[in-house]
C-alpha positions as CSV (number, residue, x, y, z in Angstrom):
1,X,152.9,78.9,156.6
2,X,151.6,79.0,159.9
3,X,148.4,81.1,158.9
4,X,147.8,78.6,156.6
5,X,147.7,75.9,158.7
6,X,145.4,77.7,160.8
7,X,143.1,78.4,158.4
8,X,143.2,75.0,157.1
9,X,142.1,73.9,161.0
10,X,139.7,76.4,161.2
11,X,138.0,75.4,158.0
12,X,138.0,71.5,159.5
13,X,136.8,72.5,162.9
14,X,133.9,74.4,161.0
15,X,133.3,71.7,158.4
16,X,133.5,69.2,161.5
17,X,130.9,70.7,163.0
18,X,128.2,71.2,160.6
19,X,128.4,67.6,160.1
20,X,127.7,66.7,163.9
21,X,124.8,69.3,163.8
22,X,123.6,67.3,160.2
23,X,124.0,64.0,161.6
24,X,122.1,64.5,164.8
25,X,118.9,64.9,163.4
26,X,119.5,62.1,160.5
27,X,120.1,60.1,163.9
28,X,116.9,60.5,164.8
29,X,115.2,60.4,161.9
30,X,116.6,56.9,161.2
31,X,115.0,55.5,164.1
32,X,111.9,53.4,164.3
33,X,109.7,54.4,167.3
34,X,107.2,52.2,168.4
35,X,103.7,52.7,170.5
36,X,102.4,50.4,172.6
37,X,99.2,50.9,174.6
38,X,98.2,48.0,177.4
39,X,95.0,47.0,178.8
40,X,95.4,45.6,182.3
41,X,92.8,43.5,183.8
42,X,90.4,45.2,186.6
43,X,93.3,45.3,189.9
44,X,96.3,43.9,188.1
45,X,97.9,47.6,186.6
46,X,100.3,47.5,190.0
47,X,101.5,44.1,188.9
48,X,102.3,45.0,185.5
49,X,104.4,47.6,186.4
50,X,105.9,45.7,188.6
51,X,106.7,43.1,186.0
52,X,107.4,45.9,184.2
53,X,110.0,47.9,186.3
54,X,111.1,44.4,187.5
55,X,112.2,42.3,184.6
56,X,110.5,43.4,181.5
57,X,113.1,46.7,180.8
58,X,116.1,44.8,181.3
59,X,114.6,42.2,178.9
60,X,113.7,44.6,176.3
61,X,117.4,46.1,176.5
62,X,119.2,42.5,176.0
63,X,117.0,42.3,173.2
64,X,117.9,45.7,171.2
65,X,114.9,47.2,172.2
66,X,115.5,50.6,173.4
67,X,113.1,51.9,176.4
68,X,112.5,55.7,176.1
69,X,108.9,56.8,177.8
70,X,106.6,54.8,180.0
71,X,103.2,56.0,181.4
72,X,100.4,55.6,183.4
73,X,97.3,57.4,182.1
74,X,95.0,60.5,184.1
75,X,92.6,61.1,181.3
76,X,92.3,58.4,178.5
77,X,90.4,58.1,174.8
78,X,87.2,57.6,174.6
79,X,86.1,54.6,176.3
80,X,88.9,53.9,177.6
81,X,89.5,53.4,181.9
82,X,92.3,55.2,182.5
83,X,93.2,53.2,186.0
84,X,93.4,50.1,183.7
85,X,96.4,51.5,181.0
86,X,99.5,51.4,180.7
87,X,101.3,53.4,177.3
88,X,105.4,53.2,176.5
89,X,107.2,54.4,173.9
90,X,110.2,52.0,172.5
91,X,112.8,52.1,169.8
92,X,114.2,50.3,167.3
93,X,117.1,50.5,164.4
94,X,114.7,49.5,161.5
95,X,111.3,47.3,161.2
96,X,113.3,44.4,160.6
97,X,115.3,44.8,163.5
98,X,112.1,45.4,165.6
99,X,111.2,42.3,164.6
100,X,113.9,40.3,165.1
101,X,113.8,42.1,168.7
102,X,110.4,40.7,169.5
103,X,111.0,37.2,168.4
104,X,114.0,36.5,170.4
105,X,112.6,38.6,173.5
106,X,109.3,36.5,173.4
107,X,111.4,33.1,173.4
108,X,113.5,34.0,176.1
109,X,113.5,31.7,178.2
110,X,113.8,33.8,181.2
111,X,110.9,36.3,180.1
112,X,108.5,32.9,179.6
113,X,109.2,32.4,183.3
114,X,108.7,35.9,184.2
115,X,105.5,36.1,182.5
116,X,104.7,32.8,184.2
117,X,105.3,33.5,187.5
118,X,103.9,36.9,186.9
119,X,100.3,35.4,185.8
120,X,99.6,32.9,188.4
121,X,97.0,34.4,189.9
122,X,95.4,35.0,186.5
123,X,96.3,37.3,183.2
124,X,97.4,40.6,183.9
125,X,96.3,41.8,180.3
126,X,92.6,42.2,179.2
127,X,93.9,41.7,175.5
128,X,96.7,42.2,173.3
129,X,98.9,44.8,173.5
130,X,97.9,48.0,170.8
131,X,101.6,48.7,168.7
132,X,102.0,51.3,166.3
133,X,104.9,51.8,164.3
134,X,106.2,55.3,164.2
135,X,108.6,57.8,162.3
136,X,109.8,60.8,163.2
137,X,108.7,64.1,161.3
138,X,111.0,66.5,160.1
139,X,109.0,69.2,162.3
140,X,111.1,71.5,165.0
141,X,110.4,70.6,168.2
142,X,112.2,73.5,169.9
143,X,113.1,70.9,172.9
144,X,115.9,68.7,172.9
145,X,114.8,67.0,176.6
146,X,112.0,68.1,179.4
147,X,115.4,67.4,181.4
148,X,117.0,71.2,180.9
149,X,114.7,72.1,183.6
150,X,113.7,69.8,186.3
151,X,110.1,70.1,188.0
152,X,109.0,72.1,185.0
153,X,107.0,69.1,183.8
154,X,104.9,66.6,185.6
155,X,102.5,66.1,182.6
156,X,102.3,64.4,179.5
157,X,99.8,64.7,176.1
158,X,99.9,62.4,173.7
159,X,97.2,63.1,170.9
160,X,96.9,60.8,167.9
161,X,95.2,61.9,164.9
162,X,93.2,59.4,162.4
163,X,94.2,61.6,159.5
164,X,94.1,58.6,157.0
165,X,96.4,58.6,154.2
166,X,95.2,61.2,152.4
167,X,95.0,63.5,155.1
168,X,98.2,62.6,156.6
169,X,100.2,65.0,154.2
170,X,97.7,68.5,155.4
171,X,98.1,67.8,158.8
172,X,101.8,67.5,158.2
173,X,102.0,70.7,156.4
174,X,99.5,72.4,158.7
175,X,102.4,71.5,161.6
176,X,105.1,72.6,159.5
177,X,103.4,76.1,158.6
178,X,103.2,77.5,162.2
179,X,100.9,75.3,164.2
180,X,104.2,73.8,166.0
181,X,105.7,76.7,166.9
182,X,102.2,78.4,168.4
183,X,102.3,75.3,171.0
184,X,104.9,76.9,172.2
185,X,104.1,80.3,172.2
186,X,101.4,79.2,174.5
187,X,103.1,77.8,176.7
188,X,103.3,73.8,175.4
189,X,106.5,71.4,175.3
190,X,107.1,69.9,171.9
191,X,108.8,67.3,172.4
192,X,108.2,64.7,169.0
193,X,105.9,64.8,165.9
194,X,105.8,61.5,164.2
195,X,103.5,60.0,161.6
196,X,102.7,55.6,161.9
197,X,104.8,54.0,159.1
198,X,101.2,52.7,157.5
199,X,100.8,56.2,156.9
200,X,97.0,56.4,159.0
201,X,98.0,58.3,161.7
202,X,100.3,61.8,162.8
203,X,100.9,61.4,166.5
204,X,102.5,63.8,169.0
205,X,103.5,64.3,172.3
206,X,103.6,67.6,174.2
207,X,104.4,68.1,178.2
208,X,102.7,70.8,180.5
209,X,103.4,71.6,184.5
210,X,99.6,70.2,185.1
211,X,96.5,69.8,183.9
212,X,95.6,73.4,184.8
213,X,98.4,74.7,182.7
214,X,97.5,72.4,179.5
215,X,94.0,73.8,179.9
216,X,94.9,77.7,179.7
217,X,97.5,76.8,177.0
218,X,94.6,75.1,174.7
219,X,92.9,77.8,175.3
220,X,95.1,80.7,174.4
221,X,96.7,78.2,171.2
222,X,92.5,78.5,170.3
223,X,91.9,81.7,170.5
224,X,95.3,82.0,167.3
225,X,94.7,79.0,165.6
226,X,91.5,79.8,164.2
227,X,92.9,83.4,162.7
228,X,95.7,81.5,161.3
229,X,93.4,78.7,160.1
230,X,90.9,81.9,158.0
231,X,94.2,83.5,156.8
232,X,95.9,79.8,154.9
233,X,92.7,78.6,153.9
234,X,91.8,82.5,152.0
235,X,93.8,81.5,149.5
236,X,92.8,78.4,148.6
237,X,90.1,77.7,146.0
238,X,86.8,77.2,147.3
239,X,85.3,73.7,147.3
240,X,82.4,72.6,144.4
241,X,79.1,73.4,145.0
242,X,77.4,70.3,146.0
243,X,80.7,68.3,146.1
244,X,81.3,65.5,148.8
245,X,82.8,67.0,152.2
246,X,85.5,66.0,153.1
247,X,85.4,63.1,156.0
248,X,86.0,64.4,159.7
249,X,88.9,63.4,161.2
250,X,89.1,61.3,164.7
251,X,91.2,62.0,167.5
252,X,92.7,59.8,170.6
253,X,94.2,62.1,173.0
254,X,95.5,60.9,176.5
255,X,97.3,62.8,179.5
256,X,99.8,60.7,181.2
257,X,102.3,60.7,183.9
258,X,105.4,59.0,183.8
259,X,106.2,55.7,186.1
260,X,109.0,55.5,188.7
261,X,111.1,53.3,186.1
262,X,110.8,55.5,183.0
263,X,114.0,56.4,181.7
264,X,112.6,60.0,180.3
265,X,110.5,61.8,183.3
């Protein structure tokens, strides 16, 4: 009787646990992320953090927004000034909840005086805000949190890729095939893959020590990519003579560091 019941724990401890380890990435798959790039007006960056860091994070979190990454930006896309951005990551339950969040955030009452108060000595954006709607991608990230070792980080890239929809599905695959995991044989932090929810875009952030670091770990991931590259694309069927090429893709890639108030450093 008593080895019974023991195995009949055992097999609920064991059956316990493969559903915590199930569930946790379901958690975050179910999750809509949200990017949001802002445009400061020449001199006013300091004053949007503050407003930031001040009022504009607790106002986010009364309003179901969860905060997760926020940046300043060292190097930015073309055309961009990088002394003029600011780039957050938030979170939301669903796309209707998101928003619902914005809605009742912008018609608080204590956010239009923020923002009031805030802009009395003119705009502190250039224009609106950039948002793009993100899900995750089942791809391993071989992280859990830049936390595990302190110091080991002081860099962020984000790099977005203009795949369209029809290239959205390759690059995905490509990711899934090997490309991930020879980041970090190079040395790179994967830290989330996620593609926009119109389908345009695959977007994903990586973390280095510096920009030295990033640098050497391009340029070892270079030096493997392209073999691996000539050894998937051998098999495939060559292209028709004289058929249309297929269009080249754009990039936006930015290195950031993160502000005093971001909640993930």
């Amino acid at each position: 009787m008593i080895a019974s019941i023991h195995r009949i724990r055992g097999s609920l401890i064991a059956c316990l646990c493969l559903l915590l380890i199930s569930a946790a990435p379901a958690a975050l798959a179910e999750k809509l992320y949200e990017l949001r790039i802002y445009t400061a007006n020449p001199g006013k960056l300091d004053a949007l953090n503050a407003r930031f860091r001040d009022h504009t994070l607790a106002l986010f979190e009364k309003h179901g927004i969860e905060n997760l990454y926020y940046w300043t930006v060292t190097e930015g896309a073309e055309g961009e000034v990088p002394a003029n951005l600011l780039v957050y990551i938030v979170a939301h339950k669903d796309k209707a909840t998101a928003d619902a969040s914005w809605k009742a955030f912008l018609a608080d009452p204590e956010w239009q005086e923020v923002a009031r108060k805030s802009e009395q000595d003119g705009p502190l954006l250039a224009g609106p805000p950039a948002s793009i709607y993100m899900e995750a991608i089942d791809i391993p990230t071989g992280e859990v949190s830049v936390a595990d070792d302190p110091g080991a980080t002081s860099l962020f890239e984000l790099r977005k890729y203009n795949t369209g929809v029809d290239g959205l599905q390759g690059t995905i695959d490509r990711f899934q095939a090997g490309e991930a995991e020879l980041f970090r044989k190079h040395g790179m932090r994967t830290l989330h893959f996620w593609s926009a929810l119109d389908k345009s875009s695959f977007i994903y952030l990586l973390a280095h020590k510096d920009r030295e670091t990033s640098r050497a770990s391009w340029q070892g991931f270079f030096g493997e990519f392209r073999a691996m590259m000539e050894k998937q694309n051998a098999g495939k069927p060559a292209a028709p003579a004289g058929g249309a090429a297929a269009p080249r893709m754009s990039s936006e890639i930015r290195f950031l560091t993160p502000t005093d108030y971001s909640p993930s450093k």
